[in-house]
MIKOL-739435 format. One record per residue (C-alpha): x negated, y, z negated; residue in one letter. Coordinates in steps of 0.02 Angstrom, whole numbers, padded with zeros to 5 digits, always signed. Example, Ala and Ser with C-alpha at 12.3 -4.5 7.8 and 13.67 -1.06 7.14 Angstrom:
2
-00615-00225-00390A;-00684-00053-00357S;
REM end
This chain:
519
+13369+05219+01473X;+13430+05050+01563X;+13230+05029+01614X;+13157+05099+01421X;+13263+04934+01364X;+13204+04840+01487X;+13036+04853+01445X;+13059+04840+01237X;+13141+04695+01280X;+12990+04622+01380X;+12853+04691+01267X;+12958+04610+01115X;+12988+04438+01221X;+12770+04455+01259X;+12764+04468+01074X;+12871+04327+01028X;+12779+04203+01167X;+12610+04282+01113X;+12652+04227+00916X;+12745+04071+00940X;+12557+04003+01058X;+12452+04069+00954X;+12535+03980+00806X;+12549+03819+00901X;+12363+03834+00942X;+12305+03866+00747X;+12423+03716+00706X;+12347+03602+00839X;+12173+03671+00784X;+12191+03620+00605X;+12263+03459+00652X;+12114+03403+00742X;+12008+03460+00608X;+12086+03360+00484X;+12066+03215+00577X;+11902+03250+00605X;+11872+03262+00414X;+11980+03104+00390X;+11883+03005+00502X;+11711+03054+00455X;+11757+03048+00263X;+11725+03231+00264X;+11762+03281+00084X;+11853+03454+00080X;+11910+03527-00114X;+12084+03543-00084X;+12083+03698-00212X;+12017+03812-00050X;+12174+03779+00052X;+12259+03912-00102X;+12242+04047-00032X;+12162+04223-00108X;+12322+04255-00202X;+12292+04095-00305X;+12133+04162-00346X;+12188+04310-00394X;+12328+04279-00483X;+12192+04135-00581X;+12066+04295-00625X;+12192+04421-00670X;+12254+04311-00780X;+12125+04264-00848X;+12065+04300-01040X;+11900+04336-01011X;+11934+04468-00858X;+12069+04540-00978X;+11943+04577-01081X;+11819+04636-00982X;+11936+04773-00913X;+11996+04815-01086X;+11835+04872-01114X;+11816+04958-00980X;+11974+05057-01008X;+11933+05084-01204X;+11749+05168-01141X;+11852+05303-01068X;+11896+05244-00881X;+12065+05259-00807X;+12155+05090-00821X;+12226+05109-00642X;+12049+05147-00596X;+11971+04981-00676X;+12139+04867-00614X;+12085+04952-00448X;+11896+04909-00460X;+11938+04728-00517X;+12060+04709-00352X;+11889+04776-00242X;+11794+04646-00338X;+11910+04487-00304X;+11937+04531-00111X;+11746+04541-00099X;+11714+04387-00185X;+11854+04283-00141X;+11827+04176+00029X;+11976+04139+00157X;+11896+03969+00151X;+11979+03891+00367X;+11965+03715+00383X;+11983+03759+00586X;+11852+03882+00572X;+11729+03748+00480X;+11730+03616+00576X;+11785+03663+00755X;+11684+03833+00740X;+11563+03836+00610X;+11498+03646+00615X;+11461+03662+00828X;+11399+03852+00811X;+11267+03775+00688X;+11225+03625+00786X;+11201+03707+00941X;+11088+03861+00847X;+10980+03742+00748X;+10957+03627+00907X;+10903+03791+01008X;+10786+03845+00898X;+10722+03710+00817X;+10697+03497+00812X;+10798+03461+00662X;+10750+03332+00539X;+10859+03263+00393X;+10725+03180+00313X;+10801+03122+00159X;+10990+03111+00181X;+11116+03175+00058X;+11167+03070-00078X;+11353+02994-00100X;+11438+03093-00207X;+11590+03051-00356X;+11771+03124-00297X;+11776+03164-00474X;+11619+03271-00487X;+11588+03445-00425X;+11427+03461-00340X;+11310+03610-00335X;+11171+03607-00220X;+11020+03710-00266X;+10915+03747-00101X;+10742+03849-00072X;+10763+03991+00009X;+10635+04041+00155X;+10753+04090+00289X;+10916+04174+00314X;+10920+04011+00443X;+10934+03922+00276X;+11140+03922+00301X;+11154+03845+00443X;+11012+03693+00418X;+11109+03652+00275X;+11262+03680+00349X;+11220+03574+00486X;+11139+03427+00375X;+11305+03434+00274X;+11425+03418+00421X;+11488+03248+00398X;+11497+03241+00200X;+11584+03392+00137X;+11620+03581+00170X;+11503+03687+00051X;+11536+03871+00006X;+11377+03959-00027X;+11340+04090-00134X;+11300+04235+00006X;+11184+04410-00029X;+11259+04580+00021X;+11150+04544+00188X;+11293+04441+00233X;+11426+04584+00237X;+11439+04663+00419X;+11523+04629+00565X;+11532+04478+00617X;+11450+04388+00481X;+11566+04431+00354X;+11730+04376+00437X;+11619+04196+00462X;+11562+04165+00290X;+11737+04208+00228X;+11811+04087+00354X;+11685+03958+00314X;+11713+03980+00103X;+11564+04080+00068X;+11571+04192-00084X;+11483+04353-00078X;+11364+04416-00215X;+11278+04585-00258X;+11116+04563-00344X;+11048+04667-00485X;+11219+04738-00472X;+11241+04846-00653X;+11426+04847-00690X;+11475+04712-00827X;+11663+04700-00773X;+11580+04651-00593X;+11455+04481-00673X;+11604+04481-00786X;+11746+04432-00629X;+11593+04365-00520X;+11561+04223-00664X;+11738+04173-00699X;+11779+04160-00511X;+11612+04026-00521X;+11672+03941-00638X;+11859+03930-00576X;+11804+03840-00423X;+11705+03737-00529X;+11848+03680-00609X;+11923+03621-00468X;+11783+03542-00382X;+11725+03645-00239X;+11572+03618-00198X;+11443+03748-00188X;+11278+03793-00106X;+11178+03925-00226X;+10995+04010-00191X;+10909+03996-00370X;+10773+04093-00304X;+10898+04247-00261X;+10814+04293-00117X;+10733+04263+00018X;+10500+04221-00037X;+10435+04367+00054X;+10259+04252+00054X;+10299+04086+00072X;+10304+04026-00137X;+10423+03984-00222X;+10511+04132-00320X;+10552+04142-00492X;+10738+04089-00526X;+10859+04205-00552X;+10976+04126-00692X;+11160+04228-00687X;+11234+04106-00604X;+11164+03934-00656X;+11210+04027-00844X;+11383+04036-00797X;+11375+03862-00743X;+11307+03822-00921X;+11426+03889-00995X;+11556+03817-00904X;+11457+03634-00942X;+11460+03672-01122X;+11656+03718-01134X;+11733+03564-01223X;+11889+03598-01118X;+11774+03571-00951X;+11796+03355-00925X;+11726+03348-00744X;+11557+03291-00714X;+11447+03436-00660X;+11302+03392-00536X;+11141+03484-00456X;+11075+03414-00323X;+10902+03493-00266X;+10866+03519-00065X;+10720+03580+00000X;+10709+03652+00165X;+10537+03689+00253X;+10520+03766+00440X;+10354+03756+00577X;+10397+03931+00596X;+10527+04055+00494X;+10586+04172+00636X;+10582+04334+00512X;+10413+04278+00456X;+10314+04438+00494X;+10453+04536+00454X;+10448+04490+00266X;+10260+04489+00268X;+10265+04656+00320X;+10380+04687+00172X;+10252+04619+00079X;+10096+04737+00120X;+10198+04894+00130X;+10258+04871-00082X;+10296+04746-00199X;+10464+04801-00231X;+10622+04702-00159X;+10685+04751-00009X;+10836+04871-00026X;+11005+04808+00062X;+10961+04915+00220X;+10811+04825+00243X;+10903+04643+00227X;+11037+04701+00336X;+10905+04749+00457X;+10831+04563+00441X;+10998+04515+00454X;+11021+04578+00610X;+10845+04549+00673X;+10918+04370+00654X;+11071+04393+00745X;+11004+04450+00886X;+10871+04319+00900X;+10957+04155+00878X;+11084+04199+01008X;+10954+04256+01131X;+10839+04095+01106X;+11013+03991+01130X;+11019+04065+01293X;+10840+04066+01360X;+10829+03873+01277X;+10979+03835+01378X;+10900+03904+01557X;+10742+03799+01513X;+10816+03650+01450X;+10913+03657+01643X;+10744+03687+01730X;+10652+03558+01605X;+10535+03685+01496X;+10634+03670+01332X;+10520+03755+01203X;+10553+03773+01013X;+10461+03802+00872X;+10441+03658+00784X;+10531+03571+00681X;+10658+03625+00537X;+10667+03490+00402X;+10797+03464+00246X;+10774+03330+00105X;+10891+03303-00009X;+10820+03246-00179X;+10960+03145-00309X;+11095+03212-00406X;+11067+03277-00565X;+11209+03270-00720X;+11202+03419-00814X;+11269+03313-00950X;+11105+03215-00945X;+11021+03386-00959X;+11089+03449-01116X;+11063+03265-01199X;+10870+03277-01163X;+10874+03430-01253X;+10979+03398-01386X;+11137+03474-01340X;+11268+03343-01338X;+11345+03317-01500X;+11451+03151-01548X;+11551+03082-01424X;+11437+03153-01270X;+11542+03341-01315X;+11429+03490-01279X;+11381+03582-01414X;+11437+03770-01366X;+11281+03883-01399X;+11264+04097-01435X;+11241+04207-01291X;+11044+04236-01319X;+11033+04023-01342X;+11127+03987-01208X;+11033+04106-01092X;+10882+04034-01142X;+10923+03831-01124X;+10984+03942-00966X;+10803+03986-00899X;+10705+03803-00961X;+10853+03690-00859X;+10797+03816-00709X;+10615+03789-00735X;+10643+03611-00733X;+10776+03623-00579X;+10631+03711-00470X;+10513+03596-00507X;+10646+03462-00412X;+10668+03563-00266X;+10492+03592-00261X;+10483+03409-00240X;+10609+03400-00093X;+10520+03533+00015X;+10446+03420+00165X;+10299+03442+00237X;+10298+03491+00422X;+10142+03505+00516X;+10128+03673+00537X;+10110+03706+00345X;+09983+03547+00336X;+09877+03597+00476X;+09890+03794+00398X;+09816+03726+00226X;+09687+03609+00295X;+09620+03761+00385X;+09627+03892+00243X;+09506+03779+00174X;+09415+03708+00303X;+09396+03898+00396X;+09346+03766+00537X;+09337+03604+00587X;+09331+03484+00740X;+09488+03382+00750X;+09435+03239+00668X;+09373+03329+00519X;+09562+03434+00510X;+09643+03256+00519X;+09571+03193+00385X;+09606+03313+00283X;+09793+03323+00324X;+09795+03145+00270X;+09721+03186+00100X;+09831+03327+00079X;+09965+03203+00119X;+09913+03060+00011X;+09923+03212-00140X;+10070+03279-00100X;+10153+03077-00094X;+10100+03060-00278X;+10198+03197-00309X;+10346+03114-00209X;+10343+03270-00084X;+10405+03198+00089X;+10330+03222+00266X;+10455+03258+00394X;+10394+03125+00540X;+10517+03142+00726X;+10503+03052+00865X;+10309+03077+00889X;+10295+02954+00765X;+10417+02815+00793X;+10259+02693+00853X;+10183+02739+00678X;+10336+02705+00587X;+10383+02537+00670X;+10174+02501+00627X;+10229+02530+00447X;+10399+02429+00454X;+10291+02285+00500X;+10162+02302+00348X;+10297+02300+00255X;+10376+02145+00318X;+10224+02071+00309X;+10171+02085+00141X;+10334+01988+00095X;+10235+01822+00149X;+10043+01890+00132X;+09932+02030+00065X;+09889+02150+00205X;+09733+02245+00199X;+09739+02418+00166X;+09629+02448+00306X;+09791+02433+00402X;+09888+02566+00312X;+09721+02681+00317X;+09740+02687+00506X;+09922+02708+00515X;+09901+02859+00411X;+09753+02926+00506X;+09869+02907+00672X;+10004+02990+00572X;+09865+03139+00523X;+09802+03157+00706X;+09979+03177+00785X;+10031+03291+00628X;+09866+03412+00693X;+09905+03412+00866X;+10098+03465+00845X;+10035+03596+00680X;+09896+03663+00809X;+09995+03680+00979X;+10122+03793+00889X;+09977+03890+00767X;+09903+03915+00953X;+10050+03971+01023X;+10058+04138+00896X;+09855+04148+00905X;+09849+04103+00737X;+09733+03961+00781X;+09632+03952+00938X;+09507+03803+00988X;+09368+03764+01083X;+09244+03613+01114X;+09362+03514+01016X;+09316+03648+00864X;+09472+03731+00780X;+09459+03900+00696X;+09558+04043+00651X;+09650+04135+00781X;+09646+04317+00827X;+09809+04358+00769X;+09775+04516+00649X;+09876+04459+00491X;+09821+04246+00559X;+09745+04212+00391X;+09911+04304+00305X;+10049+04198+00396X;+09948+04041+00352X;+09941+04064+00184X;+10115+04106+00200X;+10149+03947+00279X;+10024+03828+00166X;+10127+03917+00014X;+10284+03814+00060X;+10189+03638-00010X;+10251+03712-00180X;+10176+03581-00282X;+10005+03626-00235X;+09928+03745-00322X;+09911+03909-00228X;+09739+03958-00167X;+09777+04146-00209X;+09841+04123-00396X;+10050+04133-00413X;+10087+04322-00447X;+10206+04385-00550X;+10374+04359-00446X;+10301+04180-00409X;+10384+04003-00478X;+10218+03905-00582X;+10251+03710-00567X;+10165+03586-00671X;+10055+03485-00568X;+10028+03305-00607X;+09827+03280-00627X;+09859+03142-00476X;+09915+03286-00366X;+09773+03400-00374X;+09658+03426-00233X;+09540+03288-00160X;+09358+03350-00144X;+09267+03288-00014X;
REM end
């Protein structure tokens, strides 16, 4: 009995020891991260240190909810059953938002992934924001990568909580987008009480000022164009904007995010050819995984070859951010501001509507921040050239550049192109004391074009989706080459597709400066 003591008394002092470092450790851990954040300006919505009772408390509370359930109950369900459902809801949309977990987890995790698989480009930076506005940013969606870019881009201005699909929920990538404030959301999902608890949680956080990351498109393009926007949540944004209780200034800010290669790109073009239905959540989990298991395994094999000097990655991932947008300044172009700068609260059916043209208009601006990497360039210059000797493919990459400037689309430019950029630096300086010629310019852009085909080739090579020969380029013997090009040409949104938009497709105005240069 003496020795059965003994040991409860060891396991309990293990215990004891085993709590009081691990506490010690958290508390350490957060302290660094807040100085982190504190030093870097780092802006963090205080409302996410609450806690999921907060929130819950907030939402059960809440009018709206009540009534929700009410109805519910009054349509013949149990009302232990619908109190129960509405507790399922909240803990699977509620975050445990860690500032620990952000920044001295999340923040390196992402640098070092992106870094592995990629060259990262932030080619226009994100704007400064107002501590007194809440900031949504509205991204394209053409990768389940798409997190962490942004994520990654983000790191030193402020922690963003995105609006994650059911893909998102297994093991481990659950516990991490709870950790890291993401809020999960079921698509297409049919029960009312669930949009119902789903759009007040949106619009609590608004409230307070978190700031979000949303999908528009509500998917991932399974072809490379931009999809049609699903409006739910931007609605419940409205709605919120048009509340005259709601006095913070609500912002969208449009990013556009464009890749040299997607890694599950012949995974959703094989989506693609076998229906035209969505996938089903099995299939995204699959993708999911698909992803899982490849970033982690290119971390490793990047890291052996960065140590023996044969570092190889596929090209560049790129992120523009494009200027904040007031939905205030929104409503007033369209009439809905009444005296004083008050919304104007609308119907349902009105609301939904104003709803769907503020997202036409909102895709056209992230259209508009989707660089241009060379892979997508060379891929379009080819689709219409079928082939071409380098010079030929250069100059119409420039072209297609040129067009897609008037538009204000950016190219993403690295290091490749530092001798370029300087070049252009100097114009510029110049013409502050004489005219230059254009000639100058001309060639700059021509250089630009020519180091643009050789990176867009070498990779399109590496996947035999282009092969050359005698200096001639032509399509490669890939057997869906001609599919994943189009794929990738698809991602300059503003240009109007070669294949017609289908149905599931975004159609952007195009400016008659934009359209296509015959030559």
């Amino acid at each position: 009995m003496r020795y059965l003591l003994a040991a409860f008394a060891a396991l309990a002092a293990w215990e004891l020891f085993r709590y009081a470092a691990l506490t010690a450790a958290k508390e350490r851990l957060r302290k660094r991260t807040q100085r982190f954040a504190e030093a870097h300006g780092v802006r963090v919505d205080l409302f996410k240190f609450g806690g999921k009772q907060l929130v819950r408390e907030e939402l059960f509370n809440d009018l709206a909810v009540q009534r929700a359930m009410l109805a519910a109950a009054q349509a013949g369900e149990l009302a232990e059953d619908v109190r129960r459902r509405v507790e399922e809801y909240i803990d699977e949309i509620v975050p445990a938002f860690s500032l620990s977990a952000y920044f001295e987890v999340g923040l390196k995790l992402a640098a070092a992934a992106v870094r592995s698989a990629y060259r990262p480009i932030i080619v226009k930076r994100p704007p400064d924001l107002p501590r007194n506005a809440t900031a949504v940013f509205l991204i394209n969606h053409r990768s389940n990568f798409d997190y962490v870019v942004v994520g990654w881009a983000l790191a030193q201005r402020v922690a963003i909580s995105y609006a994650v699909g059911e893909w998102a929920r297994i093991f481990p990538l659950d516990a991490l987008f709870r950790a890291f404030g993401g809020f999960f959301v079921r698509r297409g999902f049919p029960d009312p009480l669930y949009h119902t608890v789903l759009r007040r949680y949106l619009q609590l956080i608004t409230r307070h000022g978190v700031t979000q990351g949303i999908f528009p498109e509500g998917g991932l393009t399974r072809d490379g164009a931009l999809r049609a926007p699903k409006v739910g949540l931007l609605d419940g944004l409205l709605q919120l904007a048009l509340d005259p209780a709601f006095d913070r200034e609500l912002l969208f800010v449009p990013v556009g995010i464009n890749y040299d290669r997607v890694l599950e790109d012949e995974a959703l073009l094989a989506e693609k050819r076998g229906r035209e239905h969505p996938p089903t959540v099995p299939e995204k989990l699959r993708g999911a995984l698909r992803l899982l298991w490849i970033v982690p395994t290119r971390m490793v094999f990047n890291a052996f070859r960065a140590a023996t000097g044969r570092l190889r990655r596929s090209g560049y991932a790129a992120v523009a951010f494009g200027e904040p947008i007031a939905v205030r300044a929104l409503l007033a172009r369209r009439g809905h501001l009444g005296p004083g700068a008050a919304a104007i609260p609308l119907p349902d059916d009105e609301r939904r509507e104003l709803a769907k043209d503020i997202a036409r208009e909102l895709m056209d601006r992230i259209a508009r921040c989707i660089p241009a990497t060379p892979v997508p360039l060379v891929a379009r210059a080819m689709l219409e050239l079928r082939e071409a000797p380098y010079s030929r493919l250069a100059e119409r990459v420039r072209d297609l550049r040129e067009e897609l400037g008037r538009a204000s689309v950016p190219t993403a430019l690295g290091k490749e192109f530092e001798p370029q950029l300087r070049g252009r630096e100097s114009l510029e300086e110049e013409r502050s004391s004489r005219l230059v010629a254009s000639l100058e310019g001309e060639v700059l852009g021509l250089e630009e074009a020519e180091q643009l085909v050789r990176l867009g080739v070498k990779l399109l090579r590496r996947r035999r989706l282009l092969r050359s020969a005698e200096g001639v380029v032509r399509i490669g013997s890939h057997p869906h080459a001609e599919e994943l090009l189009e794929y990738y040409a698809r991602s300059l949104a503003v240009l109007p597709d070669r294949t017609g938009a289908n149905e599931s497709q975004m159609s952007l105005p195009i400016p008659p400066a934009s359209r296509p240069v015959s030559r």
